[in-house]
TORBA-91623 format. One record per residue (C-alpha): residue in three letters; x, y, z; residue number from 1. Coordinates in Angstrom, 1 decimal. Example, Ala and Ser with C-alpha at 12.3 -4.5 7.8 and 13.67 -1.06 7.14 Angstrom:
! residues 2
{atom "Ala"; {12.3; -4.5; 7.8}; 1} {atom "Ser"; {13.7; -1.1; 7.1}; 2} 
! end
This chain:
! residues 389
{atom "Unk"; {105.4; 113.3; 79.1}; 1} {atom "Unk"; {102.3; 114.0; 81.6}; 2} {atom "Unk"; {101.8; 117.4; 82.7}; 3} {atom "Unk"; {100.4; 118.6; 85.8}; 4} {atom "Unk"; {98.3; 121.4; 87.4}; 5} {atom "Unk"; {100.3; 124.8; 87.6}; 6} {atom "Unk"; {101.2; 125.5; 91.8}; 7} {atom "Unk"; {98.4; 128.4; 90.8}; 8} {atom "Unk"; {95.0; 127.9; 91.0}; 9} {atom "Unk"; {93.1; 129.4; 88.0}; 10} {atom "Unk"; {89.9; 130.9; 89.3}; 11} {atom "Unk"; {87.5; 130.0; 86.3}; 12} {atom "Unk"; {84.2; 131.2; 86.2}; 13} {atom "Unk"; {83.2; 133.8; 89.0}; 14} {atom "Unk"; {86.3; 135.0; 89.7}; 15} {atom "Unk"; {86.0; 138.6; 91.4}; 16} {atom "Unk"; {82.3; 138.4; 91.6}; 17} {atom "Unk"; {80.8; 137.6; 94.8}; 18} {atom "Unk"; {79.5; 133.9; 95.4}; 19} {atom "Unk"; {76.2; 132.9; 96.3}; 20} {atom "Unk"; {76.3; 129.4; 98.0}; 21} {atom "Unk"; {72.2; 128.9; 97.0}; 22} {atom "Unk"; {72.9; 129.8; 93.5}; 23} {atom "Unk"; {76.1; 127.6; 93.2}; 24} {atom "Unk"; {74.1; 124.9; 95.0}; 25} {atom "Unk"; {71.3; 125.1; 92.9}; 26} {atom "Unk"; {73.4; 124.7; 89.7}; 27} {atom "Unk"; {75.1; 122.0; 91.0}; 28} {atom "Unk"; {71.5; 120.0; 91.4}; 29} {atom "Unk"; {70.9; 121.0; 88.0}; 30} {atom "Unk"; {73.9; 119.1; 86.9}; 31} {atom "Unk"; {76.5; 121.9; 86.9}; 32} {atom "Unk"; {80.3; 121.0; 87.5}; 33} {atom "Unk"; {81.9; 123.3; 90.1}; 34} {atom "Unk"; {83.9; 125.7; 89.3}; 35} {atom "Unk"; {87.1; 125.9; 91.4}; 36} {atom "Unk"; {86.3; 129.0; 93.0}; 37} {atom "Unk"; {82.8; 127.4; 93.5}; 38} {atom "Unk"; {84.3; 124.5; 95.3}; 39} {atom "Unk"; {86.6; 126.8; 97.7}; 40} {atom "Unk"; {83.5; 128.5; 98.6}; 41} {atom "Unk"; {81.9; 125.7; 99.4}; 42} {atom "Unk"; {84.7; 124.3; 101.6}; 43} {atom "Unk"; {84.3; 127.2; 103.8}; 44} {atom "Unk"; {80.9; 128.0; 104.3}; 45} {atom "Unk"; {79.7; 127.1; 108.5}; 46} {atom "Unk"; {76.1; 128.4; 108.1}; 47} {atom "Unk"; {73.7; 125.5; 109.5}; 48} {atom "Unk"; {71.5; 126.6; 106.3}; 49} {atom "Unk"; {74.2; 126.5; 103.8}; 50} {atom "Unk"; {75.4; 123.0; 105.4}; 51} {atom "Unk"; {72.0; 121.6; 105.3}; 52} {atom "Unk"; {71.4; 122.8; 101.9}; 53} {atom "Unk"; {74.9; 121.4; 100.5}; 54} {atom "Unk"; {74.7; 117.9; 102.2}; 55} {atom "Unk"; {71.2; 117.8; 100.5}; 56} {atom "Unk"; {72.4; 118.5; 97.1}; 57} {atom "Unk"; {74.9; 115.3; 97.8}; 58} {atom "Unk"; {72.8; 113.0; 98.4}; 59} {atom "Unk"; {70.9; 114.2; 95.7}; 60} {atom "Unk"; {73.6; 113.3; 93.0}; 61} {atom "Unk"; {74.9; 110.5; 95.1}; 62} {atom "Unk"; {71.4; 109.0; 94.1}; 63} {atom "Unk"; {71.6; 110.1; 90.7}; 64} {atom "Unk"; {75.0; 108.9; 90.2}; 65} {atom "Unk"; {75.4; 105.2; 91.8}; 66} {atom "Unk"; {71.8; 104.8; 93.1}; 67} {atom "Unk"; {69.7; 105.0; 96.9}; 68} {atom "Unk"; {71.8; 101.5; 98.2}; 69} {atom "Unk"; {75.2; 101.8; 99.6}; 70} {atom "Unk"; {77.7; 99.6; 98.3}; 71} {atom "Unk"; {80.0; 97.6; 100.7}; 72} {atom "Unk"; {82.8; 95.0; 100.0}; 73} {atom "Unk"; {85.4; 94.1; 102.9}; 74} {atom "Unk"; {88.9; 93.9; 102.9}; 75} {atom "Unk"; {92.1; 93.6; 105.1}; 76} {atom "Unk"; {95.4; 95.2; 105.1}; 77} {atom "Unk"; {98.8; 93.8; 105.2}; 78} {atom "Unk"; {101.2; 96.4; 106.3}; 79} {atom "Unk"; {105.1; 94.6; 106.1}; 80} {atom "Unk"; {106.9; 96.9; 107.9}; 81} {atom "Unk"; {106.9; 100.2; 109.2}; 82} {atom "Unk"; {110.3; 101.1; 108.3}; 83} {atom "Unk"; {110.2; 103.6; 106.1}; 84} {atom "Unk"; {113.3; 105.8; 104.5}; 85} {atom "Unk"; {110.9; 108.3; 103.0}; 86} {atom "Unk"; {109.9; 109.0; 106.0}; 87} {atom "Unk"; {107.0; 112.3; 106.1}; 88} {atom "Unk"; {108.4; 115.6; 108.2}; 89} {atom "Unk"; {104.7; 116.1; 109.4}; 90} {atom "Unk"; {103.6; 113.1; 110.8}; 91} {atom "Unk"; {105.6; 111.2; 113.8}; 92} {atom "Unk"; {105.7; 108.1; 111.9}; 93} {atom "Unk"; {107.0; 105.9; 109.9}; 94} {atom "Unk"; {110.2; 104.3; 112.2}; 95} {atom "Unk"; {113.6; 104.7; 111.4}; 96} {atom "Unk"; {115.9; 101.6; 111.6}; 97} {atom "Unk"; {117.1; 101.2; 115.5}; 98} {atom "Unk"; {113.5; 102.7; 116.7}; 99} {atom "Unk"; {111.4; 101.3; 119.7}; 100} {atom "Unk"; {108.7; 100.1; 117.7}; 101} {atom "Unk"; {110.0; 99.2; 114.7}; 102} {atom "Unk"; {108.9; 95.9; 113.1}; 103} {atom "Unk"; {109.2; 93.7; 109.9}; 104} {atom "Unk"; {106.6; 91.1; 109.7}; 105} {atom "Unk"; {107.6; 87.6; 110.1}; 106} {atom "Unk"; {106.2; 85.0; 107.7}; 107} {atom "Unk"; {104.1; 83.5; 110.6}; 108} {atom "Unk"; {102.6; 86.8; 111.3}; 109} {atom "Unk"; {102.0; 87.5; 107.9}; 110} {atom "Unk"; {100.3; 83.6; 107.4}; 111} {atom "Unk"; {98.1; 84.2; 110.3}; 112} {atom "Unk"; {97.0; 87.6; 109.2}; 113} {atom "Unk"; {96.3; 85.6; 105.9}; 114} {atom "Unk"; {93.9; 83.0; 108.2}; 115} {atom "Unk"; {92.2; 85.6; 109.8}; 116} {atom "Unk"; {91.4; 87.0; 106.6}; 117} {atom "Unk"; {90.6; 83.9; 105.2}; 118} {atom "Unk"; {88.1; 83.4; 108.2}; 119} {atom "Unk"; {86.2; 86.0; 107.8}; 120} {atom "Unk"; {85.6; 85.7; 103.9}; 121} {atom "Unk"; {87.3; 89.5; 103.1}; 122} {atom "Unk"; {86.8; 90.7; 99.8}; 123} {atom "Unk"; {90.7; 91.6; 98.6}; 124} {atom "Unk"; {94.0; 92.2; 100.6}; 125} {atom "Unk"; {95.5; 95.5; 100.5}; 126} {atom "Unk"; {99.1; 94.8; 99.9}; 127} {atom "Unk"; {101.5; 97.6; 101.1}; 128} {atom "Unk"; {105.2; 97.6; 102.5}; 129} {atom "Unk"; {104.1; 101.1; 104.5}; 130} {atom "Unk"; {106.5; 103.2; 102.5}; 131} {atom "Unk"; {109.8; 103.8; 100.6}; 132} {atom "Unk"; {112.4; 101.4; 102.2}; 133} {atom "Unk"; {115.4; 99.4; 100.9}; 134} {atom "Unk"; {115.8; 97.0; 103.8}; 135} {atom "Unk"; {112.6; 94.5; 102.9}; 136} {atom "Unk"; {113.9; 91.3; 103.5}; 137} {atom "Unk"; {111.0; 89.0; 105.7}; 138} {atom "Unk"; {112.2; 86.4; 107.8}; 139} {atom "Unk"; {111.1; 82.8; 106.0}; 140} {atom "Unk"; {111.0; 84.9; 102.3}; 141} {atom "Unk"; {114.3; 85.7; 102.1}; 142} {atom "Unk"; {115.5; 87.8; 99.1}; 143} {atom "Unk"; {118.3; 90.1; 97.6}; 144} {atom "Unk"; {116.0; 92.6; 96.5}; 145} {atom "Unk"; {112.6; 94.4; 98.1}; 146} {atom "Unk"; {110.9; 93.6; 94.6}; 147} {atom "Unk"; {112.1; 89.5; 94.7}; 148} {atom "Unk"; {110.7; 89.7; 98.2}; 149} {atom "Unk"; {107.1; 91.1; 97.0}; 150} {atom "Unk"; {107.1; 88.0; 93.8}; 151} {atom "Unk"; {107.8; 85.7; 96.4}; 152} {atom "Unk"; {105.2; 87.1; 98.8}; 153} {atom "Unk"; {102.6; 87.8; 96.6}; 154} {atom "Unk"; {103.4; 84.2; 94.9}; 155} {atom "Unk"; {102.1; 83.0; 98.7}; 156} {atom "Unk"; {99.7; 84.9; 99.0}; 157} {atom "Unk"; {98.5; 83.4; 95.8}; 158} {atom "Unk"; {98.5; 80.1; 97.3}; 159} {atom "Unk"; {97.3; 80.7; 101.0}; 160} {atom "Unk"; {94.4; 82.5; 99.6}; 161} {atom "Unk"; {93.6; 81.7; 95.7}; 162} {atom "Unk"; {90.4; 83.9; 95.3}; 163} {atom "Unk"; {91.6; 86.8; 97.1}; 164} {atom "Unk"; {91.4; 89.8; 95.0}; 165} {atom "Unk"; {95.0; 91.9; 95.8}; 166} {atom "Unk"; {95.2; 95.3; 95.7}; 167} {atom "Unk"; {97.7; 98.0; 96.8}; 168} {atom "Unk"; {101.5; 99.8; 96.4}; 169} {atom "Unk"; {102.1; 103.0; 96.3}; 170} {atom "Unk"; {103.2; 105.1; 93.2}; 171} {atom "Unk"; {106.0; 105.8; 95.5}; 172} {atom "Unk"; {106.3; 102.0; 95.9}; 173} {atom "Unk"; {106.6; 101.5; 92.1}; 174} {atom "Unk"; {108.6; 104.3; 92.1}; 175} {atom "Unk"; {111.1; 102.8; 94.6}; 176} {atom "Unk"; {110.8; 99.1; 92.6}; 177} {atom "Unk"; {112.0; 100.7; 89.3}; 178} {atom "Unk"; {114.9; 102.7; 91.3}; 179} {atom "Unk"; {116.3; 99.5; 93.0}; 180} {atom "Unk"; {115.5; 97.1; 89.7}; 181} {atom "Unk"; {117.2; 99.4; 86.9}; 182} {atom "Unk"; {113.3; 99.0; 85.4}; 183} {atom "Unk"; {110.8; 100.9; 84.3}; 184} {atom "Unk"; {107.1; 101.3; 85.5}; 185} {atom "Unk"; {105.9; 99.4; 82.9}; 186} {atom "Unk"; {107.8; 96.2; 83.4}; 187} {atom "Unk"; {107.5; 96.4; 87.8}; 188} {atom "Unk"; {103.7; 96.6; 87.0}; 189} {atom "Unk"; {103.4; 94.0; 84.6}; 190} {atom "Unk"; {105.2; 91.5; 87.1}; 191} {atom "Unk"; {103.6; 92.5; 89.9}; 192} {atom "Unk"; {100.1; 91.8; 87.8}; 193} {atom "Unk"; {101.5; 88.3; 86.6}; 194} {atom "Unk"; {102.1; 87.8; 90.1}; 195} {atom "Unk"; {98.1; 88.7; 91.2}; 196} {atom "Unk"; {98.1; 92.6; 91.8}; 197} {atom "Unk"; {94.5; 93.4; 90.4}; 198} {atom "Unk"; {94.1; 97.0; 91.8}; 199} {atom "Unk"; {96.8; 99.7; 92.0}; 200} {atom "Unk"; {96.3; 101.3; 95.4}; 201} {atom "Unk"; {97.3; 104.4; 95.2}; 202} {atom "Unk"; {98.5; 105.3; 98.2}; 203} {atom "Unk"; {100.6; 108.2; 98.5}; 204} {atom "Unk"; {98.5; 110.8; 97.3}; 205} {atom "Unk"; {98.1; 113.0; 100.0}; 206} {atom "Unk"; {97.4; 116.5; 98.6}; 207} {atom "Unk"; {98.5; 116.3; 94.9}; 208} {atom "Unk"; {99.9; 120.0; 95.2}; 209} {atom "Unk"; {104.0; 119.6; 95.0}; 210} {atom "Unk"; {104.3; 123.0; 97.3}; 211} {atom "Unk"; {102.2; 121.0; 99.8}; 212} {atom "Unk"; {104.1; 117.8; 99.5}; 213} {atom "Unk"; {107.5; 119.1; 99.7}; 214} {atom "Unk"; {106.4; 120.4; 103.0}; 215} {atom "Unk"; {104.8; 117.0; 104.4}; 216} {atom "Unk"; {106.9; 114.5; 102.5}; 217} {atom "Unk"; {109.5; 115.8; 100.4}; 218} {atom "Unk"; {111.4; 112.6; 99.4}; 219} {atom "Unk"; {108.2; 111.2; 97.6}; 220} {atom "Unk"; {107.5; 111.3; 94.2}; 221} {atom "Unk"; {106.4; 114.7; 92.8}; 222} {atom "Unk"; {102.8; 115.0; 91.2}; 223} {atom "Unk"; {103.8; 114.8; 87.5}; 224} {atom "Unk"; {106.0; 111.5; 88.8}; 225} {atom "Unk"; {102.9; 110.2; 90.5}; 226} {atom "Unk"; {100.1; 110.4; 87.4}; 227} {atom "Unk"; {102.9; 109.3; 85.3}; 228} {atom "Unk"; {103.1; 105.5; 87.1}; 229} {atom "Unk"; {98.6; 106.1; 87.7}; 230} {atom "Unk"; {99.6; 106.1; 83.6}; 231} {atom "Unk"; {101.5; 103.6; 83.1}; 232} {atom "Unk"; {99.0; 101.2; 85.3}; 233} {atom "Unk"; {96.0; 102.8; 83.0}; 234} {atom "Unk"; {97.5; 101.9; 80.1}; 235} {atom "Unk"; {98.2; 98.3; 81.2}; 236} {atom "Unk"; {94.2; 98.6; 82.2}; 237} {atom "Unk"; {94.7; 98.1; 86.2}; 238} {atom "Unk"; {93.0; 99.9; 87.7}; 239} {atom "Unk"; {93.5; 102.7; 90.3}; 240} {atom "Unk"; {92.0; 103.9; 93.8}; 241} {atom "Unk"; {92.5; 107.5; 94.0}; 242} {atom "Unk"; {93.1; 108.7; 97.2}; 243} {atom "Unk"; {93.0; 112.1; 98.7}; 244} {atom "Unk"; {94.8; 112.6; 102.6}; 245} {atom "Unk"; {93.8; 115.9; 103.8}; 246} {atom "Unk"; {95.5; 117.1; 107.2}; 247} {atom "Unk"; {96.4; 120.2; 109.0}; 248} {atom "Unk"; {98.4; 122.0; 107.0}; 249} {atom "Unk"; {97.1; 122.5; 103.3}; 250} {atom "Unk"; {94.6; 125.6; 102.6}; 251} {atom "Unk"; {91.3; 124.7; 101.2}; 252} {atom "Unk"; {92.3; 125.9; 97.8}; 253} {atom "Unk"; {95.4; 123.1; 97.8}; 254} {atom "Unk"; {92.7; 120.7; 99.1}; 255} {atom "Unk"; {90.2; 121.7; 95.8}; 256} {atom "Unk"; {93.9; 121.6; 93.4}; 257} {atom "Unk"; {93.9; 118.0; 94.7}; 258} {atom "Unk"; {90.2; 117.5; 93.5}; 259} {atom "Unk"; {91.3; 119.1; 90.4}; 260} {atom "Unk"; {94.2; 117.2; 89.3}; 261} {atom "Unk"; {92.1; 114.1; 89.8}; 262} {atom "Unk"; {89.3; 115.7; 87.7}; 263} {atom "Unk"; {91.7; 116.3; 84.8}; 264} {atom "Unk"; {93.3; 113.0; 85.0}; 265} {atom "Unk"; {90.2; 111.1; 84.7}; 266} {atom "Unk"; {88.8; 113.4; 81.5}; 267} {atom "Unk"; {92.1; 112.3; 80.1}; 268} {atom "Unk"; {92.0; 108.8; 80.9}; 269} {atom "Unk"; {88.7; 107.7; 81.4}; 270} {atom "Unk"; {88.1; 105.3; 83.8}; 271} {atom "Unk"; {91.4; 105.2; 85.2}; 272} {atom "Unk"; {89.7; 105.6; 88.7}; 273} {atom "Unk"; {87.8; 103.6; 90.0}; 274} {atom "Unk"; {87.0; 105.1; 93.0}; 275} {atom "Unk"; {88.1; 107.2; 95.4}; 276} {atom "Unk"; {89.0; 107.8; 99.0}; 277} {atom "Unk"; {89.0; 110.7; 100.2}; 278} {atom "Unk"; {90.0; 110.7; 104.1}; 279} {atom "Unk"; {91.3; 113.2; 106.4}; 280} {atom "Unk"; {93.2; 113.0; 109.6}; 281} {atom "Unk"; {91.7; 112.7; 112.9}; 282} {atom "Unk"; {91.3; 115.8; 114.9}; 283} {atom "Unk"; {94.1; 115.2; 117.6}; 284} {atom "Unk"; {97.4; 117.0; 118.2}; 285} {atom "Unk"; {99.4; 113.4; 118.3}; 286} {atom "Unk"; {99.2; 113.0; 114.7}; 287} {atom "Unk"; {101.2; 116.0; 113.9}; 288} {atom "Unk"; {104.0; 117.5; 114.8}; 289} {atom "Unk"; {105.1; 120.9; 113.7}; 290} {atom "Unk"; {104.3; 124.5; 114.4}; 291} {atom "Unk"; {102.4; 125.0; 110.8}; 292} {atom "Unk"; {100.0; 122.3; 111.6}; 293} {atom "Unk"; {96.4; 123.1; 112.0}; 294} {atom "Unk"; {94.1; 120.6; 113.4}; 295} {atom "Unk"; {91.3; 122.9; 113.0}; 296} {atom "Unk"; {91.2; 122.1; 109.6}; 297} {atom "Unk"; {90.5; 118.6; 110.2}; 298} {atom "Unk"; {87.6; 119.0; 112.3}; 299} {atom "Unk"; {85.1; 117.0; 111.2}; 300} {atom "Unk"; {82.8; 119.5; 109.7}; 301} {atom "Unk"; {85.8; 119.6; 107.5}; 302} {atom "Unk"; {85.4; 116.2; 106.7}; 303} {atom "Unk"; {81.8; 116.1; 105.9}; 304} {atom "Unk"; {82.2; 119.0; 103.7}; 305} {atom "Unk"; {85.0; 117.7; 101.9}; 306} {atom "Unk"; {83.4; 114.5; 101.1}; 307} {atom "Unk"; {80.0; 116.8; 99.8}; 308} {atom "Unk"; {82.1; 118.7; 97.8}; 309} {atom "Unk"; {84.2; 115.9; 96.1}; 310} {atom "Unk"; {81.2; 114.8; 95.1}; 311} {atom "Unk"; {79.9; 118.1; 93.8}; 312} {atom "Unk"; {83.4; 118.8; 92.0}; 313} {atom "Unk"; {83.7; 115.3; 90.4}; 314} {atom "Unk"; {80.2; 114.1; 89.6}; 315} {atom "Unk"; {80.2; 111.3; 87.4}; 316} {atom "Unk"; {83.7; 110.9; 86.4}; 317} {atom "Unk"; {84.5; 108.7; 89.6}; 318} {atom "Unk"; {80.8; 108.2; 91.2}; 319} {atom "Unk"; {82.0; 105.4; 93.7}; 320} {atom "Unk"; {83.0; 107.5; 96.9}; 321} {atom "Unk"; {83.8; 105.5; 99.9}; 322} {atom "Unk"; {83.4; 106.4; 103.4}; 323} {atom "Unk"; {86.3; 105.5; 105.5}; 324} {atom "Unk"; {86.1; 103.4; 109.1}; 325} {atom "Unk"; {87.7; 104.1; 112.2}; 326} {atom "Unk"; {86.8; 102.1; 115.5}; 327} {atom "Unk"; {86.5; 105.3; 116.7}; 328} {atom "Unk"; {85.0; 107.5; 114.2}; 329} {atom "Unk"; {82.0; 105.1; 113.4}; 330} {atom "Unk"; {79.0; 107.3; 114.0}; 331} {atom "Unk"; {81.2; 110.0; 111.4}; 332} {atom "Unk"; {81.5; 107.5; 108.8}; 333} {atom "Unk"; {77.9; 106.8; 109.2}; 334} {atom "Unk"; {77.1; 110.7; 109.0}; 335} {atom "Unk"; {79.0; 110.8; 105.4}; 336} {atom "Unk"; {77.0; 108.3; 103.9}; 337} {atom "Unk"; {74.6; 111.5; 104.1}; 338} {atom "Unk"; {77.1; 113.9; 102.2}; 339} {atom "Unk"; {77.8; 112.0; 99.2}; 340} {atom "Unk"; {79.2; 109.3; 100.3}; 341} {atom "Unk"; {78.2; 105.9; 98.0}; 342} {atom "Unk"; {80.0; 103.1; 99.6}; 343} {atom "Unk"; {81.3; 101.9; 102.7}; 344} {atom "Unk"; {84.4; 99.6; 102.6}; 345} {atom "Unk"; {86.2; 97.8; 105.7}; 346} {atom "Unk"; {88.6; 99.6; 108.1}; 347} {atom "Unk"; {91.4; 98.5; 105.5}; 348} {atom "Unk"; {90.3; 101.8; 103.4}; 349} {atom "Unk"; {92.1; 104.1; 106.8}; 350} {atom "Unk"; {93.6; 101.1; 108.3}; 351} {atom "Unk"; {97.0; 102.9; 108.3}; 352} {atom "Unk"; {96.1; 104.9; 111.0}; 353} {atom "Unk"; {96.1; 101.6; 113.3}; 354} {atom "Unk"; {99.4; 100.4; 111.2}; 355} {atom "Unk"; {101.1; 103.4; 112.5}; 356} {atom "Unk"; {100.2; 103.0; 116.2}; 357} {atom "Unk"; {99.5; 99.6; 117.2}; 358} {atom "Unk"; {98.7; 96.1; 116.5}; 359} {atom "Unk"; {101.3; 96.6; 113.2}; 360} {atom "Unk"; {98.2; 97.4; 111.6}; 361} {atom "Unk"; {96.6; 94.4; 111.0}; 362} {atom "Unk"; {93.4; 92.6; 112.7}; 363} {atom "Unk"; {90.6; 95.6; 112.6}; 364} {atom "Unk"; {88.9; 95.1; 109.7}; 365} {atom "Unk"; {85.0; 94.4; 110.0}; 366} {atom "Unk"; {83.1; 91.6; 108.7}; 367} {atom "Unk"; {80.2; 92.1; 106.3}; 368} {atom "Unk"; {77.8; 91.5; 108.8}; 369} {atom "Unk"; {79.2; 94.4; 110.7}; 370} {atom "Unk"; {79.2; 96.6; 107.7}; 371} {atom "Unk"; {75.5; 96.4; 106.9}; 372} {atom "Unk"; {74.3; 96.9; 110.1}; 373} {atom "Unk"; {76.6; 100.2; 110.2}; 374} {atom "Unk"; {74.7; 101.3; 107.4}; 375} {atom "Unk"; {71.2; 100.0; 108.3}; 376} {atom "Unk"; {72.0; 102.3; 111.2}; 377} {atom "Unk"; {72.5; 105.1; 109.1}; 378} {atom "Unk"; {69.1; 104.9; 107.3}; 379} {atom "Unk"; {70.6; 103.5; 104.4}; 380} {atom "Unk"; {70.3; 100.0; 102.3}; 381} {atom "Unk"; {73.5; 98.0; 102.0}; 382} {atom "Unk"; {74.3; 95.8; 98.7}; 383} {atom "Unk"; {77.6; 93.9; 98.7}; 384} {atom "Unk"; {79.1; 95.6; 95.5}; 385} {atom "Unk"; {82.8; 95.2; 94.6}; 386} {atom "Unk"; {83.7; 98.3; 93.5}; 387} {atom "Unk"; {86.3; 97.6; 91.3}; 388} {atom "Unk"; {85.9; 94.5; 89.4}; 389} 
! end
């Protein structure tokens, strides 16, 4: 049985002696792993000095730990539905059945989705029906069950696209599968593999800090459930995309108990991730709803410094860090490939944000082309890399 970081944050080395951010800073170039304390500090310093100093030491052991290119691959997502029972308190989203805007994919949408990925020569497809739900059942794939319905789909998917590399559920998703199936994660994983799934996606991570998600999503899976299915796909040696979905209404500490939980897990397990994502929310009100949320913690200084400090906290143990795209967040995402940030993947890696709004999500993904002249732009030298093989 998998334990899981206590709701408490232990405060390690330091604790009741004052910080210095130049003396943490310069252990950390040294090869020093932060100290929790360390890594709250750091997540709240706003000197220009301090900020300049800490993206420095970033890209320092960005360097040292994947190399001066930044790696790319491309991908595109297919949302099915934006139904969701499990539906987060925070966030205005997912629909409810009977909601103006509520949609299942139809197999036509889904196959020319498939074409336009085809066309433009994505790496993998990020697989994902947007949430818990019950009520999967696509028009042309008809089935009893949501997990027939993904066999048949992804046996499809196999055959529109052969090469395609597919990635993506939730743990929540899994979760849901076993539920509905009688099974356990073990046997839902296994036949979702001998049906093509390569890469768990590992959606549904938000803040791994159970206070936290009982207050944003409290029908998901709880974080000893969640590293208990991130388990169970280790020890069937698929691998896992950590992910890490800061907002408005965590503390800095809850965001560096994420960071930690992750860090245990992999000393545990190595190589169980094999890279992360760690993304925040745009700054802007219409996202969240409720009086506790903060968007001033999602400013992007906020972002930048998270991304530094990820890779200050977790080093070498998961040294692929990829920047995340939004049309509109472009020059950002460029910024972080200056703050530790190694690789650059295609708008699938935040594409959600799009799946919750318009366009069911699909359709905004960049070429390679597109990619490498982002991060020519940034000063930086692309190299396609697939990041998890």
């Amino acid at each position: 049985m998998l334990s899981h970081q206590p709701e408490k944050i232990k405060t390690g080395r330091n604790s009741g002696a004052p910080l210095n951010t130049r003396s943490i800073l310069d252990a950390a170039e040294d090869g020093r792993v932060l100290s929790v304390p360390e890594a709250i500090h750091l997540l709240g310093i706003t000197q220009e000095e301090e900020l300049s100093r800490l993206r420095q030491v970033a890209e320092t052991l960005k360097i040292r730990h994947s190399g001066e290119s930044i790696g790319y691959e491309t991908g595109t997502s297919l949302f099915l539905t934006n139904l969701c029972e499990m539906a987060p308190t925070l966030y205005p989203y997912p629909k409810q059945s009977g909601d103006a805007g509520a949609y299942t994919l139809t197999i036509d949408q889904i196959d020319a989705a498939l074409e336009l990925a085809q066309s433009r020569k994505v790496d993998h497809l990020t697989l994902s029906g947007g949430g818990f739900h019950s009520l999967l059942c696509l028009p042309g794939l008809e089935a009893a069950t949501a997990l027939k319905t993904y066999v048949k789909l992804m046996n499809h998917i196999r055959e529109k696209m052969p090469g395609i590399r597919l990635q993506g559920f939730s743990p929540d998703e899994i979760e849901f599968l076993c539920i509905l199936s009688n099974r356990n994660e073990p046997y839902i994983l296994e036949l979702l593999m001998d049906y093509g799934l390569q890469v768990l996606g590992g959606f549904g991570a938000e803040i791994l800090v159970d206070r936290v998600r009982a207050q944003i999503s409290p029908k998901k899976a709880t974080v000893k459930r969640w590293l208990e299915i991130v388990s169970a796909a280790h020890q069937l040696r698929l691998p896992v995309i950590a992910r890490m979905e800061a907002g408005p209404t965590e503390t800095l500490a809850q965001r560096v108990q994420h960071l930690v939980v992750l860090r245990d897990f992999q000393q545990k397990h190595p190589h169980a991730f094999q890279q992360l994502v760690p993304q925040m929310w745009p700054q802007t009100s219409a996202h969240f709803r409720g009086a506790e949320a903060d968007v001033r913690l999602t400013h992007h200084r906020h972002r930048l410094k998270l991304m530094a400090v990820t890779r200050l906290f977790l080093g070498e143990l998961i040294p692929v860090q990829q920047v995340g795209w939004l049309p509109d967040q472009v020059a950002e995402a460029q910024e972080g490939l200056h703050w530790g940030g190694s690789h650059g993947g295609g708008t699938d890696a935040l594409s959600y944000i799009q799946f919750l709004s318009d366009d069911h999500g699909q359709g905004k993904d960049m070429l390679a082309s597109e990619l490498e002249g982002l991060i020519q732009e940034a000063g930086k030298k692309p190299q396609r890399f697939l990041a998890v093989r």
